[in-house]
RODO-2510 file (C-alpha; in nm, 4 decimals, decimal comma):
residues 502
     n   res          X          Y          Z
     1     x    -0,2685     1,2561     0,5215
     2     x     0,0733     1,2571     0,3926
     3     x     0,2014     1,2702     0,0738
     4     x     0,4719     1,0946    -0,1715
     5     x     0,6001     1,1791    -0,4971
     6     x     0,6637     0,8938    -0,7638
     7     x     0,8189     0,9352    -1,1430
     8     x     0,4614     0,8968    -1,2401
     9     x     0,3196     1,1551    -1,0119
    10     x     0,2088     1,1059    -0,5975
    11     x     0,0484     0,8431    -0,3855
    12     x    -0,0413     0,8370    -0,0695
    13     x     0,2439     0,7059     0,1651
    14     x     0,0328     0,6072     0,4680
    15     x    -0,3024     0,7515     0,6232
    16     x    -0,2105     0,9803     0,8722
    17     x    -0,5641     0,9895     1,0266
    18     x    -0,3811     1,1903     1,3193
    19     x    -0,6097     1,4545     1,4291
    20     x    -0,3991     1,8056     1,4119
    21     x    -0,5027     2,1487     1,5122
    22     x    -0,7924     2,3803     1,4188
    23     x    -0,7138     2,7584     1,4050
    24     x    -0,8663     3,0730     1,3220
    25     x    -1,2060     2,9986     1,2949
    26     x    -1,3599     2,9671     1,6465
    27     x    -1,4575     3,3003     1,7106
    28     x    -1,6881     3,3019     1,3713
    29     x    -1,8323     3,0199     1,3623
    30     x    -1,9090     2,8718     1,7634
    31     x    -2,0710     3,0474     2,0103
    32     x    -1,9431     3,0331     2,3521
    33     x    -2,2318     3,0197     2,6087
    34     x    -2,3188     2,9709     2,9957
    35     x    -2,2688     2,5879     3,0981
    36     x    -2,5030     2,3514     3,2836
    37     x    -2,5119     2,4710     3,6160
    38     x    -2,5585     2,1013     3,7105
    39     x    -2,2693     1,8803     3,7762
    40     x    -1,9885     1,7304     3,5452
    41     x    -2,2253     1,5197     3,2958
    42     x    -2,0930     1,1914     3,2700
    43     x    -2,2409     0,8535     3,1954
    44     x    -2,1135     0,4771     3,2589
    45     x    -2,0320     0,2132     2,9784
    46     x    -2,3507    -0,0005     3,1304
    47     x    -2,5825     0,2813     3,0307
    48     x    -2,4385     0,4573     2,7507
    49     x    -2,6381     0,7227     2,5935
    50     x    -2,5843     0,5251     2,2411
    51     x    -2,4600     0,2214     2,0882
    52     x    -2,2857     0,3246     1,8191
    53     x    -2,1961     0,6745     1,5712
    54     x    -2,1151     0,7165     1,2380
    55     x    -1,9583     1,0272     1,1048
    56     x    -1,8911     1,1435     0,7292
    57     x    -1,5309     1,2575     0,6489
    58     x    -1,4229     1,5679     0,4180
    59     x    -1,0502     1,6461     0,2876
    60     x    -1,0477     2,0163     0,1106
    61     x    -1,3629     2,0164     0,0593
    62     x    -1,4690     1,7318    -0,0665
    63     x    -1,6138     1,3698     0,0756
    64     x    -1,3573     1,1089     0,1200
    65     x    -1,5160     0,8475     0,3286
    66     x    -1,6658     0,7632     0,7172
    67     x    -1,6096     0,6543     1,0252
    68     x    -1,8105     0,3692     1,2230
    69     x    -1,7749     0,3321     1,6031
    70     x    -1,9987     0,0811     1,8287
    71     x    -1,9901     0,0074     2,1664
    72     x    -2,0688    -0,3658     2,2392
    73     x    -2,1403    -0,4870     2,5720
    74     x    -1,9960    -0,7689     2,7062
    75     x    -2,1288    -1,1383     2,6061
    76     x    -2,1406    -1,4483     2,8163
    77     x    -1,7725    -1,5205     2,7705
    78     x    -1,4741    -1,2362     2,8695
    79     x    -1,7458    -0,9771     3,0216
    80     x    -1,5961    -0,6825     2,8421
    81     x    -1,6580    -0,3868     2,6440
    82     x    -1,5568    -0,4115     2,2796
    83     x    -1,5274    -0,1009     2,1355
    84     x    -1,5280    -0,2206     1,7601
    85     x    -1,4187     0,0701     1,5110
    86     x    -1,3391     0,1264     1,1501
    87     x    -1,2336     0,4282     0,8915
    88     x    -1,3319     0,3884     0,5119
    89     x    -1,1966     0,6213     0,2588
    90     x    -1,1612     0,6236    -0,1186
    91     x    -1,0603     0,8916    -0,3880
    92     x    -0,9861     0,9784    -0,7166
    93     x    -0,5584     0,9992    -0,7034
    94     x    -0,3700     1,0621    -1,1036
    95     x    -0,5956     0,8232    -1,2679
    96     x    -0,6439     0,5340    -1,0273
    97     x    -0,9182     0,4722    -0,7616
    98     x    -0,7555     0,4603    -0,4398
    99     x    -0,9116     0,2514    -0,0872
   100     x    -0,8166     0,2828     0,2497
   101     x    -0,9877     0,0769     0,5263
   102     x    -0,8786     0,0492     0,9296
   103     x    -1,0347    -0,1963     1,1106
   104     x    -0,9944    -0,2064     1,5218
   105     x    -1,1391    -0,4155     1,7459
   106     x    -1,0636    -0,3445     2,1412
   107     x    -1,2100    -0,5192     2,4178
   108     x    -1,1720    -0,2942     2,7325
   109     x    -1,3093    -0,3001     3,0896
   110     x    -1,5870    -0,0613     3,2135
   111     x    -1,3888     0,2544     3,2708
   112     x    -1,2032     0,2053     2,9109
   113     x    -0,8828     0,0320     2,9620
   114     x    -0,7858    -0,1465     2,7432
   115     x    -0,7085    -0,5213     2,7695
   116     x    -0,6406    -0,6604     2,4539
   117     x    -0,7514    -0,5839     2,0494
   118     x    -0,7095    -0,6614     1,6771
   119     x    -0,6671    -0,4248     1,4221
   120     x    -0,6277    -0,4481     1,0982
   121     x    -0,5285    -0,1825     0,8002
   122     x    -0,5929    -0,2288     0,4426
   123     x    -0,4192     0,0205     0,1424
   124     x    -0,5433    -0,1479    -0,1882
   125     x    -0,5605    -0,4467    -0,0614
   126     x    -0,2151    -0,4567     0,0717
   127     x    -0,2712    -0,5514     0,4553
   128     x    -0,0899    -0,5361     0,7896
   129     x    -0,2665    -0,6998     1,0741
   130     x    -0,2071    -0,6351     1,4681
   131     x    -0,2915    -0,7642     1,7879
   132     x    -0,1985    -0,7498     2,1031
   133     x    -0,2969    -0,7459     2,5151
   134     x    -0,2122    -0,5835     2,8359
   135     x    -0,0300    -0,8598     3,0779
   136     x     0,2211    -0,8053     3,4013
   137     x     0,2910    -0,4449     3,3445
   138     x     0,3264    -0,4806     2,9759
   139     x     0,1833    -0,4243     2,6205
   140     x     0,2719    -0,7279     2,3662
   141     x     0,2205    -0,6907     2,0087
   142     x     0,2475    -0,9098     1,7035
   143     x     0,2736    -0,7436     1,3855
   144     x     0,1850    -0,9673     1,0582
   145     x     0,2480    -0,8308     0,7028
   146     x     0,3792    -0,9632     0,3754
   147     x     0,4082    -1,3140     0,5384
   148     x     0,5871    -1,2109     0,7878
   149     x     0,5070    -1,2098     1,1712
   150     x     0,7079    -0,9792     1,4804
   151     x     0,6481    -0,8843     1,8196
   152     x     0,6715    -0,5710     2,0249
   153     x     0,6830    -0,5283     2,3918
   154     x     0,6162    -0,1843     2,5419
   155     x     0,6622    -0,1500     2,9385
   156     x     0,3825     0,0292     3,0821
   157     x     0,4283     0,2903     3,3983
   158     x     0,0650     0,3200     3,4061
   159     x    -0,2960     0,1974     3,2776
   160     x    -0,3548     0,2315     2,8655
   161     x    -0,6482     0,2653     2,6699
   162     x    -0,6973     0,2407     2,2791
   163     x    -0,7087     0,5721     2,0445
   164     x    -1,0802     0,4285     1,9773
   165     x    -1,1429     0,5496     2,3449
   166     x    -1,0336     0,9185     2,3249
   167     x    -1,3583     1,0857     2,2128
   168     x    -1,5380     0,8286     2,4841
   169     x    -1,3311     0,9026     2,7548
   170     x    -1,4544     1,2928     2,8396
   171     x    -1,8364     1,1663     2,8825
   172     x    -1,7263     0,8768     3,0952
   173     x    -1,5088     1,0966     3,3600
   174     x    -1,7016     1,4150     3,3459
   175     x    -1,8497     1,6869     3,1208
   176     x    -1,7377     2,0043     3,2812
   177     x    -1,5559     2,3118     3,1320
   178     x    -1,2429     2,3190     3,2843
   179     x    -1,1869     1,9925     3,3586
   180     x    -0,8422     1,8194     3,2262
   181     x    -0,7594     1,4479     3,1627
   182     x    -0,4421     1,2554     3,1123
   183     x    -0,3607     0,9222     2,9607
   184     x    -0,1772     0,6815     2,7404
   185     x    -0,3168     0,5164     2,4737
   186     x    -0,2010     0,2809     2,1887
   187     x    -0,2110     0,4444     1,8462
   188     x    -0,2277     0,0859     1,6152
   189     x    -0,1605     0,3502     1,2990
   190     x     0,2039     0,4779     1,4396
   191     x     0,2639     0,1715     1,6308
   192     x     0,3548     0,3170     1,9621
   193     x     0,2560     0,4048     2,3235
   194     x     0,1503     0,8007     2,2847
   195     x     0,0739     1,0597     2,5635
   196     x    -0,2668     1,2046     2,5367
   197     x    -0,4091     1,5104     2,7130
   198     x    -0,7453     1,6837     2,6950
   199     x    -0,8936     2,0270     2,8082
   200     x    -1,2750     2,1220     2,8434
   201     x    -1,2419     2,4708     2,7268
   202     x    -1,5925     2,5630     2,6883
   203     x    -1,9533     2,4942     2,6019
   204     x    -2,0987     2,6527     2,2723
   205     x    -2,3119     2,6343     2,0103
   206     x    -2,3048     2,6491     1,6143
   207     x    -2,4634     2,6484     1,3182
   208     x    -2,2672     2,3475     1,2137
   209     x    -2,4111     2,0989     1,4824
   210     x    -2,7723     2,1067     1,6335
   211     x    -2,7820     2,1841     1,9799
   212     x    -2,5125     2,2509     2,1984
   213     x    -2,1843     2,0750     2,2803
   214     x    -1,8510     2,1051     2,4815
   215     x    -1,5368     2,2145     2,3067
   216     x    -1,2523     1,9501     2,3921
   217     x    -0,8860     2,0078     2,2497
   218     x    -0,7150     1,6921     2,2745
   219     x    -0,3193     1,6767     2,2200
   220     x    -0,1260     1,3292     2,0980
   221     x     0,2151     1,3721     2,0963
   222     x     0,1959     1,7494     2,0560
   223     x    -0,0553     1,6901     1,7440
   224     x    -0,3746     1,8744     1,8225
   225     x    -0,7217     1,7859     1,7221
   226     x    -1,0758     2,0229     1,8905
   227     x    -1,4045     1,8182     1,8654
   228     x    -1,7291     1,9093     2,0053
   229     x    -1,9232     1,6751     2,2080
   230     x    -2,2780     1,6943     2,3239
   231     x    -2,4615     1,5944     2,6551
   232     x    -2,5263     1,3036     2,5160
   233     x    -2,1274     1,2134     2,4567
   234     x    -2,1467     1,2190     2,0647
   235     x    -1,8685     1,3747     1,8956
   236     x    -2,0970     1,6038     1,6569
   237     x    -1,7864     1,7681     1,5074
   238     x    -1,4203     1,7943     1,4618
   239     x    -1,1995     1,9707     1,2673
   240     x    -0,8038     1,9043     1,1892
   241     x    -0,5597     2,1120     0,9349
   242     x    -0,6955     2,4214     1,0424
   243     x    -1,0915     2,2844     0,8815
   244     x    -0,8780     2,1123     0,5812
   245     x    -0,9812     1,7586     0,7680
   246     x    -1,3340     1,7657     0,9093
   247     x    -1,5562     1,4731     1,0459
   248     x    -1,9160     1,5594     1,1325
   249     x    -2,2038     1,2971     1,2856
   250     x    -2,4078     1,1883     1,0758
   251     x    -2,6850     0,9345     1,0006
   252     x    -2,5749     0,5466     0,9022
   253     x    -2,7324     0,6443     0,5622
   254     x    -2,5965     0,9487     0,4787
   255     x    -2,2218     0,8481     0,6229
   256     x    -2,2413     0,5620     0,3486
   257     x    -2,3939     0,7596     0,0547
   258     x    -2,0777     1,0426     0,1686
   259     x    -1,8419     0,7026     0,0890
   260     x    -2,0164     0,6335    -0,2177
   261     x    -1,9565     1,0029    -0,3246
   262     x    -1,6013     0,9998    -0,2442
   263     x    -1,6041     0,6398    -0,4650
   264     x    -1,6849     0,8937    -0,7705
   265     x    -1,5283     1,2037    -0,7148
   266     x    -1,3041     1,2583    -0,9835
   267     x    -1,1206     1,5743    -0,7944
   268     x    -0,7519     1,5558    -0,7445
   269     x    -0,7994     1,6307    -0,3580
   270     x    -0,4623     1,5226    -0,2528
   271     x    -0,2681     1,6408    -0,5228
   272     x    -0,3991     2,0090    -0,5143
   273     x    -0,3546     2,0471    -0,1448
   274     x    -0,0228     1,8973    -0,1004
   275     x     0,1554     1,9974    -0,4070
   276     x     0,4455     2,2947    -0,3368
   277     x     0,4084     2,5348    -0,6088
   278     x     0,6987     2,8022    -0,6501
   279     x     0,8225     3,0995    -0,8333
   280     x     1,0673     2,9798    -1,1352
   281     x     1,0067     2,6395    -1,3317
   282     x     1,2575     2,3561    -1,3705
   283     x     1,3244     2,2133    -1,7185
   284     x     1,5394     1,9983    -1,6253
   285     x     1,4885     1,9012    -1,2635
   286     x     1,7247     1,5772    -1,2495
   287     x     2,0187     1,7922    -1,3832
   288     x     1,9993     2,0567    -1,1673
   289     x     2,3380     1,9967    -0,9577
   290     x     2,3304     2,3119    -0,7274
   291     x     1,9732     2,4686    -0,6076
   292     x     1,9445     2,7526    -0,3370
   293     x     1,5578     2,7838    -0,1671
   294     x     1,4163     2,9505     0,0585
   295     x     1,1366     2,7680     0,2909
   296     x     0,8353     2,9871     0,4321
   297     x     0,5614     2,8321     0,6726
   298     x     0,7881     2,6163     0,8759
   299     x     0,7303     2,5931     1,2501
   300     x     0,9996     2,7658     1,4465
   301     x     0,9909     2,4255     1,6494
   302     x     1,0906     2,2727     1,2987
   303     x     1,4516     2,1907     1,2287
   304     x     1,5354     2,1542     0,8632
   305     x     1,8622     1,8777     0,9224
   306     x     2,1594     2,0453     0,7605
   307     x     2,4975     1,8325     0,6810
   308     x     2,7406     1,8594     0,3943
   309     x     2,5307     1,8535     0,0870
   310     x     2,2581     2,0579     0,2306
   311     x     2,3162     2,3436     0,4266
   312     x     2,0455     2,5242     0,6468
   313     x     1,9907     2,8381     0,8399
   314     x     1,7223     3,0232     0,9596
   315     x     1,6557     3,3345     0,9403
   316     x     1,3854     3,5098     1,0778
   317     x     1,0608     3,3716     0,9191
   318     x     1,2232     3,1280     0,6764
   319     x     1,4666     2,8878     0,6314
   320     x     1,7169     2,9303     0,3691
   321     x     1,9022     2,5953     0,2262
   322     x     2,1994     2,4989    -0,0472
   323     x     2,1787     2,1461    -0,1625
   324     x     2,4572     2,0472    -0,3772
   325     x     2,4828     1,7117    -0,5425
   326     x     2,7133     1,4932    -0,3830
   327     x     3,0652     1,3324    -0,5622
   328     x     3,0212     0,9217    -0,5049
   329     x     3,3952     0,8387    -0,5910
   330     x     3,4899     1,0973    -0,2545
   331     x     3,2268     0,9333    -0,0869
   332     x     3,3632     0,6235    -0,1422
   333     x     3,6786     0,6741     0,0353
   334     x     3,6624     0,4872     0,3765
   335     x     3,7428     0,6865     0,6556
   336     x     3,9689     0,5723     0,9861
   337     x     3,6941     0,5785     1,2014
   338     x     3,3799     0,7504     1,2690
   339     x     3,2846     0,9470     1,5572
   340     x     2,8383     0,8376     1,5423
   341     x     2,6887     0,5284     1,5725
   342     x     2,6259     0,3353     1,2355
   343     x     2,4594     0,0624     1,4012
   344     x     2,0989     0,1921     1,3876
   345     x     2,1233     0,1799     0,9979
   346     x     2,2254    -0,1876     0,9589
   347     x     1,9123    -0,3572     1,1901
   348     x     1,5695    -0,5013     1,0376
   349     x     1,2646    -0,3084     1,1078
   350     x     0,9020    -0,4282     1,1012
   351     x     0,9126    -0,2500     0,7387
   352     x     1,2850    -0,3027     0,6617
   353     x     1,3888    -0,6953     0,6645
   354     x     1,6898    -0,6673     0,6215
   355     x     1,7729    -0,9978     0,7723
   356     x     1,5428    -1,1878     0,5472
   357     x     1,6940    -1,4997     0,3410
   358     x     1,4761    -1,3586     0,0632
   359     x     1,6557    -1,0137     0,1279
   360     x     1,9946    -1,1210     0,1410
   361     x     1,9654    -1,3805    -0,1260
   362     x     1,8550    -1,1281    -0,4273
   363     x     2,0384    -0,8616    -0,3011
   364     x     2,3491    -1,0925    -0,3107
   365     x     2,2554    -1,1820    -0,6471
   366     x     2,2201    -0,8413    -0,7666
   367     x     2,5787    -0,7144    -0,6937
   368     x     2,7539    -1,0345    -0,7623
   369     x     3,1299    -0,9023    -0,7564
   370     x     3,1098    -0,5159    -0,7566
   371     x     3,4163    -0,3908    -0,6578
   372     x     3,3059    -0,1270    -0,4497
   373     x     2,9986     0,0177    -0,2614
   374     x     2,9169     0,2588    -0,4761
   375     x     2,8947    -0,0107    -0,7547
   376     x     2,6926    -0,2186    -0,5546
   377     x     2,4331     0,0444    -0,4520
   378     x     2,4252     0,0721    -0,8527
   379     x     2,3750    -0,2470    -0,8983
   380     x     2,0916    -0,2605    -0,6558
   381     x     1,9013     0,1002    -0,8125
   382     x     1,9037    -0,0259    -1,1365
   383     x     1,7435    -0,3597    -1,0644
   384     x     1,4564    -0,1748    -0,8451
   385     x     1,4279     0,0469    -1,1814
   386     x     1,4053    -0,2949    -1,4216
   387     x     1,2212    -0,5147    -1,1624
   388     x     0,9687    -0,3367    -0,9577
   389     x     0,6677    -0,1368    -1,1374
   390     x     0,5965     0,2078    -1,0259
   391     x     0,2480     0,2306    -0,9546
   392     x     0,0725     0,4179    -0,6853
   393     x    -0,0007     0,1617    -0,4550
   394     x     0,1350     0,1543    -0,0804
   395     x     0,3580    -0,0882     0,1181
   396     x     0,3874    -0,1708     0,4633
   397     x     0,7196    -0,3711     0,4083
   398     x     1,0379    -0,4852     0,1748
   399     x     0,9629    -0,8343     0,1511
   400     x     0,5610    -0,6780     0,0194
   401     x     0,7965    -0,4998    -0,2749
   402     x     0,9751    -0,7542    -0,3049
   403     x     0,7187    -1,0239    -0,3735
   404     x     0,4295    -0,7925    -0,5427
   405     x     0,6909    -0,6366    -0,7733
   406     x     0,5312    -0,2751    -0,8106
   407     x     0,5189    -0,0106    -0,5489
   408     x     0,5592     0,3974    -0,5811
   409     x     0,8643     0,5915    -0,3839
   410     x     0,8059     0,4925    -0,0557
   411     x     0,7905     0,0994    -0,1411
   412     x     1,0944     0,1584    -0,3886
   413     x     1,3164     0,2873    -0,0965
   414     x     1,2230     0,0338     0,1792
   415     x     1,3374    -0,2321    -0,0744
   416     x     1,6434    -0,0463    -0,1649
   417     x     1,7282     0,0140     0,1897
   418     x     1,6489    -0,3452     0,3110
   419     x     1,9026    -0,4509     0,0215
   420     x     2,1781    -0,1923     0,1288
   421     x     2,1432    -0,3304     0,4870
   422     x     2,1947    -0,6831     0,4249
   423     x     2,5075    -0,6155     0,2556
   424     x     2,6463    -0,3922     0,5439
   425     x     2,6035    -0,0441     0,4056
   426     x     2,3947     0,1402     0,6958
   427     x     2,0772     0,3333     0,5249
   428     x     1,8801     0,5164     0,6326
   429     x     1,5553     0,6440     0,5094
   430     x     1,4591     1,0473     0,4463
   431     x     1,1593     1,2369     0,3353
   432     x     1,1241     1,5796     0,2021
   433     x     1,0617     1,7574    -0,1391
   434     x     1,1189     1,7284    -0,4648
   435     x     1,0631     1,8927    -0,7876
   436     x     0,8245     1,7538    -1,0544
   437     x     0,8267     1,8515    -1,4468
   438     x     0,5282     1,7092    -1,4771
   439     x     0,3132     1,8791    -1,2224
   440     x     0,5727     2,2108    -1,2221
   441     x     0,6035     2,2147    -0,8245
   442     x     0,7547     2,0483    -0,5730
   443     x     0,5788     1,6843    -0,4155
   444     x     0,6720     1,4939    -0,1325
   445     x     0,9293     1,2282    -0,1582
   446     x     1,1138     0,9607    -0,0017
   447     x     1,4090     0,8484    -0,0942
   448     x     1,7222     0,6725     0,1087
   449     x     2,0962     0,7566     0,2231
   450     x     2,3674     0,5129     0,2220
   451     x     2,7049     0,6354     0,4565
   452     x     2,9761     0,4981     0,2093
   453     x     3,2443     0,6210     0,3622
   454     x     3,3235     0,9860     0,4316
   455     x     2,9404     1,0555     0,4541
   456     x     2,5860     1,0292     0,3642
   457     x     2,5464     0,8920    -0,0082
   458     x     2,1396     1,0537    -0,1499
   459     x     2,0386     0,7724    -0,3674
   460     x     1,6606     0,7501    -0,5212
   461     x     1,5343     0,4693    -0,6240
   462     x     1,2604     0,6206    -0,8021
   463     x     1,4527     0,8435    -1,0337
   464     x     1,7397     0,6153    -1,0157
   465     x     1,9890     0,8035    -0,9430
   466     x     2,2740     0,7376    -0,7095
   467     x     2,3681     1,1202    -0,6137
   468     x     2,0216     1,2135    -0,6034
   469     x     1,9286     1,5488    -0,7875
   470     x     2,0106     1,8889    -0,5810
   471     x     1,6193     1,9366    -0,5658
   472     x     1,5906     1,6779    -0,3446
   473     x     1,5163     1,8887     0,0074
   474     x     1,5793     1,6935     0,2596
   475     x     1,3442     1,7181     0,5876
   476     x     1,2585     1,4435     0,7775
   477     x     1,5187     1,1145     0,8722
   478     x     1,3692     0,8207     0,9549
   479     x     1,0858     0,5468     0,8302
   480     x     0,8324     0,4980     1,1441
   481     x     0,5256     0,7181     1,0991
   482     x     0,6129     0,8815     1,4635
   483     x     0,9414     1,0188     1,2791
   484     x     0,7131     1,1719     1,0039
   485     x     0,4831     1,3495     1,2518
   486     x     0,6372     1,6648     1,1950
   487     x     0,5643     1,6808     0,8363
   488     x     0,1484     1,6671     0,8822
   489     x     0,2060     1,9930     1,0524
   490     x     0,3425     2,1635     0,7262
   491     x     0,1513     1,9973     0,4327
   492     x    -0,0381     2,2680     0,2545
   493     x     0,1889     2,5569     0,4330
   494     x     0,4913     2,5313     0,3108
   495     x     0,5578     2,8142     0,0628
   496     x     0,9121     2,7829    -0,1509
   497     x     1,1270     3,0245    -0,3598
   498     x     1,3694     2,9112    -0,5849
   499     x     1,6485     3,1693    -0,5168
   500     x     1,9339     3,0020    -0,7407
   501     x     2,0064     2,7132    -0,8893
   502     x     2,2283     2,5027    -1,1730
***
């Protein structure tokens, strides 16, 4: 689950219910032991072992929610599967009762592949809807939130199934250690065609399931996730974050007296797990012009982006940075020509819309004459900080900000960057770290860049600040969950020292 930081503390940005990688604990807790002698186990959609699951959901330690899948055979009209799934979570986050719900429906044939579904996602009450089919080589989407509908088209080299398919798809080709599988799916939470691969590396058993069950790693986009299945092709367990995230089977009654729990919990789950603590204290965070760190924890496959205002190198086992605070009026100064491509950071996104009337009208409004761009992206932050309530509550889009008139960081920038865009300053979105007085670590943050002129111009809508604070760390570009992957394989490792700073 990834986190954001808002003036008022964190919310979450988006459920990242990505299964990840589970380390360190398989040799004392599973048993590895001899396999059926027999041949692969495997069973056919017509005479599955089950017809649905339900499995309760922990974060850190305590209950969050459950999972619901059931397998629906086909009716009298369409004669296929539906494979009809859904995630409910809720917890206790600064004060405010937070829901999450994901709703999928996907109809597939007999050997999983999938033909067409409907899914739908719900973040306090804020929805985005999608459907979509397989037709002439093809996947075609339509995406509807805040009012507004688009479409998608994804070329396919190959049959696809839905994500709600991976922990099927094992039983239905073969229960056998060894054996390896290889597939695309649609993942409805990123929004994109992903790669998945899956290894039978052994049979064991444990006292955290009954019985015995086969060990299957499965890797999405090089995001990792082990979950044990039985004979009987019932995920029992799986564990993600190295046993942060676990899901374990469980009975219908139990899984919805675990939601219920989670409903009450009053523990800051999130918050203590994500939240960067470090070795000196800040006073005065959104002053600090000039801040040297040093990052621990990082992947060596993780590349901390490095450009004028923030410098990075590694060196050995960390990565040392200098973020100064940038001068707006040399910004401002418009080059000759430029030697990238700025075009990127002027078009409308599912979540950015830019090209809105509703867009283009206020932001047009808001900057009236300003003389320059620097102005005008002034002009725009300190409307966002008059006009729009920060609250932790998510968004899926600008024009959802726009019209709901409250949202936490990651709303704030996706309005501020769908304004910048309209008016033909490219901006682009970033995530990384920043330091809170309040909570006396750093939190992750969003926040936007506008190239207005000689380079990359850190504004935060949040803190309103145009020349955001030099304890802004920058780490991840971009604003599609796939460009945020990275980041769910740090949260909760990431160790910082402050080394200098002014």
């Amino acid at each position: 689950m990834l986190i954001t930081a808002s003036r008022g503390g964190l919310t979450t940005a988006w459920l990242l219910l990505v299964p990840l990688a589970l380390a360190g604990c398989a040799g004392k807790y599973f048993r590895t032991v001899e396999s059926p002698s027999e041949a692969p186990q495997r069973h056919a959609l017509s005479a599955w072992p089950y017809k649905e699951y339900w499995t309760g959901v922990v974060f850190n330690g305590e209950k969050i929610g459950l999972t619901h899948l059931t397998l629906i055979p086909p009716g009298a009209s369409g004669g296929r599967y539906e494979l009809r799934s859904e995630a409910l979570l809720a917890f206790h986050f600064l004060g405010f009762n937070k829901s999450v719900t994901l709703k999928a429906q996907d109809w597939v044939t007999d050997d999983l592949r999938l033909e067409r579904f409907a899914h739908e996602y719900d973040l306090d009450g804020r929805k985005l809807k999608l459907s979509g089919r397989v037709e002439g080589g093809q996947l075609l989407i339509e995406r509807m939130t805040g009012g507004v509908t688009t479409t998608d088209t994804f070329p396919l080299p190959e049959a696809i199934y839905p994500t709600s398919a991976i922990p099927l798809y094992p039983t239905l080709h073969g229960l056998e250690v060894g054996r390896q599988y290889s597939y695309l799916v649609f993942d409805g939470q990123r929004q994109q065609v992903a790669r998945v691969s899956q290894e039978l590396e052994a049979y064991q058993e444990s006292e955290l399931f009954p019985g015995r069950a086969y060990r299957v790693v499965t890797t999405v986009d090089g995001q990792k996730a082990t979950t044990w299945i039985n004979d009987r092709g019932e995920p029992v367990l799986e564990m993600a974050w190295h046993g942060i995230l676990i899901s374990t089977l469980e009975s219908e009654k139990w899984a919805k007296t675990s939601l219920a729990l989670a409903s009450v919990n009053k523990r800051e789950v999130l918050l203590e797990y994500s939240r960067v603590r470090t070795n000196v204290s800040l006073p005065r965070p959104r002053d600090v012009t000039t801040l040297q760190v040093a990052l621990q924890g990082l992947p060596d496959t993780f590349a901390v982006p490095s450009d004028s205002l923030q410098q990075c190198r590694r060196e050995h086992d960390r990565v040392q940075c200098l973020i100064q605070v940038g001068d707006p009026s040399v910004l401002g100064q418009r080059p000759k020509s430029l030697d990238f491509d700025l075009k990127p950071y002027l078009m409308p996104t599912p979540a950015i819309q830019s090209q809105d009337p509703r867009i283009t009208k206020t932001a047009l409004e808001i900057v009236e004459t300003a003389p320059d761009p620097v102005r005008g992206i002034r002009h725009l932050v300190e409307w966002i900080q008059k006009e729009i309530k920060q609250e932790p509550v998510d968004s899926f889009s600008s024009l959802e900000v726009l019209d709901e008139r409250k949202a936490e960081c990651q709303g704030l920038t996706l309005l501020y960057t769908a304004f910048a865009r309209s008016l033909g300053v490219p901006t682009r979105i970033v995530n990384g770290l920043v330091y809170s007085k309040e909570l006396d670590g750093f939190l992750y943050h969003t926040w936007a860049e506008s190239y207005v002129g000689l380079g990359w111009l850190p504004v935060d809508p949040t803190f309103g600040q145009v020349g955001a604070d030099a304890t802004h760390i920058k780490l991840i570009i971009g604003d599609r969950i796939a460009d945020l992957m990275p980041l769910v394989d740090i949260v909760g490792k990431v160790r910082l020292e402050i080394l200098s700073g002014n």
